[in-house]
Rosetta silent file (secondary structure, phi, psi, omega in degrees, C-alpha in Angstrom):
SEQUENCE: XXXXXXXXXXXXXXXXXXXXXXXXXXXXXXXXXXXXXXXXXXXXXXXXXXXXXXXXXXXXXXXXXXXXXXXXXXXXXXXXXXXXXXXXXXXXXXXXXXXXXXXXXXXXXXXXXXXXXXXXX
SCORE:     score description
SCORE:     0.000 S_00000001
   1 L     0.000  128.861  163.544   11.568   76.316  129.281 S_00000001
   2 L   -50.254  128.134 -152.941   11.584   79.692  126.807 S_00000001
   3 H   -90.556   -5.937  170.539   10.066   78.774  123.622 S_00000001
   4 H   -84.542  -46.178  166.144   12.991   80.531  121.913 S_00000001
   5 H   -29.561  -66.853 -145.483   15.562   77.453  124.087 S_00000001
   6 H   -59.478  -56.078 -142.651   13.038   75.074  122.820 S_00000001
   7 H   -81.323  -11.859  164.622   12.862   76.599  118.998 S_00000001
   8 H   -81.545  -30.222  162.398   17.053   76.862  119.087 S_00000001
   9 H   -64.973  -20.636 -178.027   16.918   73.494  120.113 S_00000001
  10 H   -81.317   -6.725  171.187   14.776   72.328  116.942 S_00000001
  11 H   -85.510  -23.612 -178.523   17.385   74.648  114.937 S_00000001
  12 H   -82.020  -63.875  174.541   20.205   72.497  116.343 S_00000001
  13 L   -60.153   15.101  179.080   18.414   69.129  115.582 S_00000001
  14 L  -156.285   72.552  171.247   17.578   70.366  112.189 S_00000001
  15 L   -68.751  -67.294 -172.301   20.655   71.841  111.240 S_00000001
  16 L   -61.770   49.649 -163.136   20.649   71.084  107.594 S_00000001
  17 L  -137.575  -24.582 -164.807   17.336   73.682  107.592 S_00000001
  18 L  -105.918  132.029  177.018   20.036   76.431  108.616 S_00000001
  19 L  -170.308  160.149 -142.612   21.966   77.893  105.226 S_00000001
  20 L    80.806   31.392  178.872   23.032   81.291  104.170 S_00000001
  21 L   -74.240  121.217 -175.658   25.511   81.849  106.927 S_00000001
  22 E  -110.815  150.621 -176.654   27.245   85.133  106.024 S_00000001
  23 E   -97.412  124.045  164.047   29.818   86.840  108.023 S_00000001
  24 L   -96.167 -150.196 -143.220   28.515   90.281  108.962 S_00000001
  25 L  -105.050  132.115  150.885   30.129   93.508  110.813 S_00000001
  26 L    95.904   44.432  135.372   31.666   92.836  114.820 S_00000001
  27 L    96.808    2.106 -177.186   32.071   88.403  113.999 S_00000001
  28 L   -72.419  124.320  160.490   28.386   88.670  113.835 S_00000001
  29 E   -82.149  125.257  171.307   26.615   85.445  111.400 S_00000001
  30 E  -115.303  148.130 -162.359   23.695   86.065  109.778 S_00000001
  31 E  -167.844  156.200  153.018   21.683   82.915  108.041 S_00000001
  32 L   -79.355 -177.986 -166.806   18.420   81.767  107.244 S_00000001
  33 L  -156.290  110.426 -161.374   16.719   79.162  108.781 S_00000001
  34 L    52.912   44.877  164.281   14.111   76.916  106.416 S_00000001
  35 L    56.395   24.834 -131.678   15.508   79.249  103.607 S_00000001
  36 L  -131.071  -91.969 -154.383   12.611   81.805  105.549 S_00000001
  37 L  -115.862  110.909 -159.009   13.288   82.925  108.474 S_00000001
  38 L   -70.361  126.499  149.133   16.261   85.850  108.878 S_00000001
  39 E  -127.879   99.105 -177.615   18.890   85.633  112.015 S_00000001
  40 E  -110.417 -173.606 -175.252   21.721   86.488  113.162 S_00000001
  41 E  -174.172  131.405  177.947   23.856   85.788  116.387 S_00000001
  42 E  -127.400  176.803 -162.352   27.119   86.528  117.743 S_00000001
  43 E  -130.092  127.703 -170.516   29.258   85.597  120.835 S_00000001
  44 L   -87.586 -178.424 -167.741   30.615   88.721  122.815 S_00000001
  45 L  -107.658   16.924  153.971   34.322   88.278  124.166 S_00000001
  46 L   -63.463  -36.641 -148.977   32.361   87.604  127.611 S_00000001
  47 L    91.853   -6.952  177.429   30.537   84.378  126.321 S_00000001
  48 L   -76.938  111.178  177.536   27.664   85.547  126.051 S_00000001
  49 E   -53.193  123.896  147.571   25.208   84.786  122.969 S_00000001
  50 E  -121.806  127.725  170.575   22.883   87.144  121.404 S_00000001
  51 E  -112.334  128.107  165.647   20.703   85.763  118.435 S_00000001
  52 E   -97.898  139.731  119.190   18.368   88.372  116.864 S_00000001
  53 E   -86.867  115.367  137.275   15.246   88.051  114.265 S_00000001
  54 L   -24.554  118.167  170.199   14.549   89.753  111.835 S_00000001
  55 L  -119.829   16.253  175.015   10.689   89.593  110.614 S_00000001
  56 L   -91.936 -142.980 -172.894   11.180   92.608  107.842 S_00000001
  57 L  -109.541   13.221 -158.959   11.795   92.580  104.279 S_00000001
  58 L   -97.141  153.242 -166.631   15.096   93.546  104.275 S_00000001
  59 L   -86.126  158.640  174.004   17.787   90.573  102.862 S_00000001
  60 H   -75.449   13.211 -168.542   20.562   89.306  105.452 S_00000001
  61 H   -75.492  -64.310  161.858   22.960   90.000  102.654 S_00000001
  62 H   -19.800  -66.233  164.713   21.920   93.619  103.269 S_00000001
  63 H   -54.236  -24.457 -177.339   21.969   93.412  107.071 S_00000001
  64 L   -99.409   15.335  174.496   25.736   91.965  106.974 S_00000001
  65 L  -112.402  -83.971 -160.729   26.833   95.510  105.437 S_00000001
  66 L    23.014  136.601  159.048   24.604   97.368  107.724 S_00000001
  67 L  -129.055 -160.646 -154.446   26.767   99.878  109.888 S_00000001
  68 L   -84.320   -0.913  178.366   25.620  101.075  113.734 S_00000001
  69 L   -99.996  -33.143  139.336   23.724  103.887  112.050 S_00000001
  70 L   -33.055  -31.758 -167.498   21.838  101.465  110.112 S_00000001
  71 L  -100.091   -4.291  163.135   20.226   99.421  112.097 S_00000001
  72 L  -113.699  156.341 -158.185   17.968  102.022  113.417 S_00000001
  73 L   126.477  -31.452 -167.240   14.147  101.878  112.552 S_00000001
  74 L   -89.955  158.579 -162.483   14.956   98.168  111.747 S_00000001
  75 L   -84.219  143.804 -166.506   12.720   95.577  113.002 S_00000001
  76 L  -164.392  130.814  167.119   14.528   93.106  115.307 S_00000001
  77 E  -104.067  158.331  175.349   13.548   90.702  118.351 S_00000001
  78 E  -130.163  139.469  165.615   16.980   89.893  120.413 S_00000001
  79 E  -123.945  147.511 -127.653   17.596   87.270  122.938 S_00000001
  80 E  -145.685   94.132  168.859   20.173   87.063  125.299 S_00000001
  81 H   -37.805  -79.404  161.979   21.721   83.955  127.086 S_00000001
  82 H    -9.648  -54.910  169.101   22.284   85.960  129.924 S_00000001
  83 H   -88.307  -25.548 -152.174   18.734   86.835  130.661 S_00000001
  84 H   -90.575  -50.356  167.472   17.094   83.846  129.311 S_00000001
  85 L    92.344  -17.106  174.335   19.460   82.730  132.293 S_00000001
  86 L  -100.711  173.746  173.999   19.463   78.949  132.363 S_00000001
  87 H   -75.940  -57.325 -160.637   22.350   76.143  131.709 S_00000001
  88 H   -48.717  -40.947 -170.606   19.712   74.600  128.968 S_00000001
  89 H   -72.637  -46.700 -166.922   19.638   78.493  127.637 S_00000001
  90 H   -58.417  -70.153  171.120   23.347   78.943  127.697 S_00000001
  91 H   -47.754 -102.264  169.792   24.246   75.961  126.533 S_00000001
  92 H    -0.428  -43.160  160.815   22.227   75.718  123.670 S_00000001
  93 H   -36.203  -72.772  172.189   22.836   78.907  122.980 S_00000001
  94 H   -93.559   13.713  166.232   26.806   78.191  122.251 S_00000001
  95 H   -90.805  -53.627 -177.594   26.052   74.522  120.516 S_00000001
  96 H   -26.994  -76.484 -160.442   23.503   77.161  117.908 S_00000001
  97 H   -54.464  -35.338  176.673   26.488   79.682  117.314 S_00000001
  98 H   -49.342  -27.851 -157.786   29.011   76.362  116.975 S_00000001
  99 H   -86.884  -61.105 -157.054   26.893   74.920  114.320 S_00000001
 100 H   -57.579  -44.044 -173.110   26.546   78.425  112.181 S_00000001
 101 H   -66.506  -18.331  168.527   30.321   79.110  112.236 S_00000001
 102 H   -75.420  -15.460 -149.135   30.809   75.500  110.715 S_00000001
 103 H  -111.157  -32.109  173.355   28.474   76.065  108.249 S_00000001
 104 H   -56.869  -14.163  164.931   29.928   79.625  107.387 S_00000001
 105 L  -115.370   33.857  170.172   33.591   78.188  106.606 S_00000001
 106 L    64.081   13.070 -177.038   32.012   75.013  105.265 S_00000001
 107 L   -79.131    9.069  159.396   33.396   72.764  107.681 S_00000001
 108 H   -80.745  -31.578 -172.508   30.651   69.732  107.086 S_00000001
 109 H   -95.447   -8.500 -157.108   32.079   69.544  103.760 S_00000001
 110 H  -105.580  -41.359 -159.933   36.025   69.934  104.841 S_00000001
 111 H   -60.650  -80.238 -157.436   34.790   67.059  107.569 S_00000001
 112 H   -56.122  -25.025  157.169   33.243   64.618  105.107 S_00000001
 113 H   -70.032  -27.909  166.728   36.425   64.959  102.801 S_00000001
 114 H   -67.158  -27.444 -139.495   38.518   63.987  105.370 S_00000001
 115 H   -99.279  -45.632  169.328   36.520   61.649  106.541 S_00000001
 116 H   -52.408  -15.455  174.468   36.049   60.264  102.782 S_00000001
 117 H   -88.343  -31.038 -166.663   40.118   58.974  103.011 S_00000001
 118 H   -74.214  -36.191 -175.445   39.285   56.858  105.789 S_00000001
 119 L   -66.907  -14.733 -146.458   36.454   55.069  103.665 S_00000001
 120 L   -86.500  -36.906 -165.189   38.877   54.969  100.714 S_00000001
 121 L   -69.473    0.000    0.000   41.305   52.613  102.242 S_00000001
């Protein structure tokens, strides 16, 4: 297994570690990851994942204005379901992006209020 599968799976089982999701330019989310480590990732209208890292100094706040003439010079690794190539990669892949778009419209917190009427009764 690709140690980027394995390290999105330890981002999926350690979810509450991922915060800052911001909506950047083309549906792409950008977030941190132990409040750290810069990402972003988007879903093409294919299916297909890409998740990028960052390792510079620049903030994703920054990066989620960025426009296509921006981004070059900046430091970026990218990975690609598609190439990676596996179910485990795919999948994984599209549980990763599911989790950031809940956390970017807050939908653990819209969850646990709903969830909070059921307790109530």
């Amino acid at each position: 297994m690709s140690k980027i599968v394995q390290a999105v799976n330890s981002m999926i089982s350690n979810s509450d570690n991922i915060t800052n999701a911001i909506r950047g330019q083309d549906r792409e989310i950008f977030f941190l990851y132990k409040d750290k480590y810069k990402w972003s990732m988007t879903r093409r209208n294919d299916g297909t994942h890409l998740l990028w890292f960052y390792p510079g100094n620049q903030s994703i706040e920054e990066m989620a204005t960025y426009e296509p003439e921006d981004w070059e010079g900046t430091p970026m690794v990218v990975y690609k379901d598609e190439e990676i190539g596996t179910k485990e990669a795919k999948a994984s892949f599209a549980e990763l992006f599911t989790i950031i778009t809940e956390k970017l419209y807050g939908i653990n917190e819209v969850l646990d209020d709903i969830i909070s009427d059921e307790d109530s009764r």
